[in-house]
C-alpha positions, 0 to 999 in steps of 0.5 A: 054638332062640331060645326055648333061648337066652333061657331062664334070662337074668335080667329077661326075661318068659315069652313070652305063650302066650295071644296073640290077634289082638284083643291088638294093640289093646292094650298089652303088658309086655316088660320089667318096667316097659316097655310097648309098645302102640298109640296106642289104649293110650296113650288109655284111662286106665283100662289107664294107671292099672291097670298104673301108667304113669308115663312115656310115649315119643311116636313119630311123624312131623312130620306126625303130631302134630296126631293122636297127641299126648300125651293126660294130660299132667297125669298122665303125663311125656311124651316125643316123639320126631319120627321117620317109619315110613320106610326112609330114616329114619335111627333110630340117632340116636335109640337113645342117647337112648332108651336113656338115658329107659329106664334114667332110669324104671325105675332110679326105679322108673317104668313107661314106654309106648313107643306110635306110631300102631300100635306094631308098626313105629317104637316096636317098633324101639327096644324091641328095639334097648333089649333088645339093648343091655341084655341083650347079645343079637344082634338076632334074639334081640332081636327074637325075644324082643319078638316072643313078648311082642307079636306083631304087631310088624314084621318088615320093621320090625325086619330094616331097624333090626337093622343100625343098633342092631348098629352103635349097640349094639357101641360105634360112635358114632352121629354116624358114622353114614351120612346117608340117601340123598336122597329122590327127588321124586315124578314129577309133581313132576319134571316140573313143576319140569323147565324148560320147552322152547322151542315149535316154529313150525310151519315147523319142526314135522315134517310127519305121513307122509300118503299121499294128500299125497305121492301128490299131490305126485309126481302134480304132479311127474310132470305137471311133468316130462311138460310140460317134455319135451314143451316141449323141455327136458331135464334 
């Protein structure tokens, strides 16, 4: 049925029919003129002059840039985009701009490799939102278009993104959009920002429930009371 609607739309590629698993390492052409692969593509110079890369898109988070950097800068004009593989990462801030990179390499002629660290989750995000946004597609086209070209994208990945690019691609601004939730800090972290509580002394520190001691005390109790008796006292 999604594979009906996509065909006869002008500038969108066969679905690759040869796919392997083995294929995942490497880069693949969704549009023409933009790629979308692995870190691992992004580094081997022979597959980026073979399919004539001229521009590449970055994605990573903060913490990731001393690993996935750009690798030719010399040849290629890079792009980061500073971005976590997170649930709460609130992405549609970034689909104008990349839409706008997009456009500018290909209306000069340019070819383009989108990448992250494994380019199935973050990177694959905004190539499906760039095809839905130019094509005028609704997101399960979308996706299912980028999937049949690389398989191994995300679908958790996609489905979290698809209500965000529907907002971005239908005309809403994107400053609107809602921050993420809070993030919450990991319990141990909790517990030891938690002020401490004063220490009990041990006068006001509950005694343990101990047989033998309360067997003891009511035997001294007992005595007690069988000596006043005897003594003429009552209670």
């Amino acid at each position: 049925m999604l594979n009906q609607a996509l065909q006869g739309i002008p500038g969108l590629l066969q679905p690759d029919t040869d796919w392997t698993y083995t294929k995942k390492r490497d880069a693949q052409e969704i549009l023409p003129g933009l790629w979308l692969g692995p870190f691992g593509a992004a580094r081997d110079q022979e597959f980026l002059q073979r399919a004539g890369i001229t521009d590449a898109l970055v994605v990573r988070a903060p913490e990731e840039a001393r690993i996935i950097a750009p690798k030719y800068p010399e040849l290629i004009r890079y792009e980061v985009l500073e971005c976590r593989d997170s649930p709460f990462e609130n992405i549609i801030r970034f689909f104008p701009g990349v839409k706008q990179l997009f456009d500018g390499v290909l209306g000069r002629g340019g070819r383009i490799l989108v990448h992250g660290n494994a380019g199935m989750s973050r990177s694959a995000a905004f190539v499906v939102a760039y095809v839905m946004q130019r094509f005028e597609l609704t997101s399960d086209l979308a996706h299912h278009y980028v999937l049949t070209r690389r398989h191994c994208i995300s679908r958790a990945g996609a489905s979290e993104t698809r209500s965000e690019s529907t907002r971005c691609c239908t005309g809403r601004s994107c400053s609107s959009a809602p921050a993420p939730p809070a993030r919450r800090a990991p319990a141990s972290r909790r517990a030891r920002s938690a002020p401490s509580r004063p220490r009990r002394s041990p006068q006001s520190r509950p005694h343990r429930w101990r047989p033998e001691r309360v067997r003891a005390e009511c035997q001294l109790l007992s005595t007690a009371i069988q000596s006043r008796e005897s003594s003429g006292h009552r209670y």
